[in-house]
C-alpha positions, 0 to 999 in steps of 0.5 A: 082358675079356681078348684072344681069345689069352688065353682059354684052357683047360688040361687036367692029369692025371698018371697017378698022380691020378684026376682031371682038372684043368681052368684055364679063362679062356674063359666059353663053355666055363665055361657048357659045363662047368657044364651038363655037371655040373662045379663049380668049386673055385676062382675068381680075381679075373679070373673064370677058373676051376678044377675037378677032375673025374673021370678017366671025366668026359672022354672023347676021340671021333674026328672023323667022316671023313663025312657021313650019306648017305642014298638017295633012297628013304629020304630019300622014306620020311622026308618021307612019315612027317614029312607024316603026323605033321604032319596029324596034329598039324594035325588035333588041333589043329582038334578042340579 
């Protein structure tokens, strides 16, 4: 198995290609991409492995600044409706 320091992720896209090309040493991520639909092409002997995706398959998002606030009466408001569905449930559950 290789050294953290050598399990790495290359991402390659040119502007003349529509797609992305993706190196990827880290099996966390292979198992990642693999659920998000990405075949790859090729395999090495290390088990570290190629793909090309599609340019709109890979997007960017901006880290959040903040944390969800919420006042205390929503907060009240959620609880409430929470306890409720759970007696329902509960109640269900004594019928049958």
């Amino acid at each position: 198995m290789a050294l953290a320091e050598e399990r790495e992720t290359v991402i390659r896209i040119s502007d003349a290609e529509d797609q992305w090309v993706i190196y990827c040493a880290s099996g966390k991520l292979q198992t990642r991409m693999e659920k998000a639909g990405f075949e790859a092409y090729k395999t090495d002997s290390e088990g570290n492995k190629y793909y090309k995706v599609d340019y709109e398959q890979v997007s960017f998002r901006k880290k959040s600044d903040s944390k969800r606030t919420m006042s205390d009466e929503r907060r009240a408001e959620l609880a409430a409706n929470l306890a409720k569905g759970r007696a329902n449930k509960k109640k269900k559950l004594q019928e049958v």
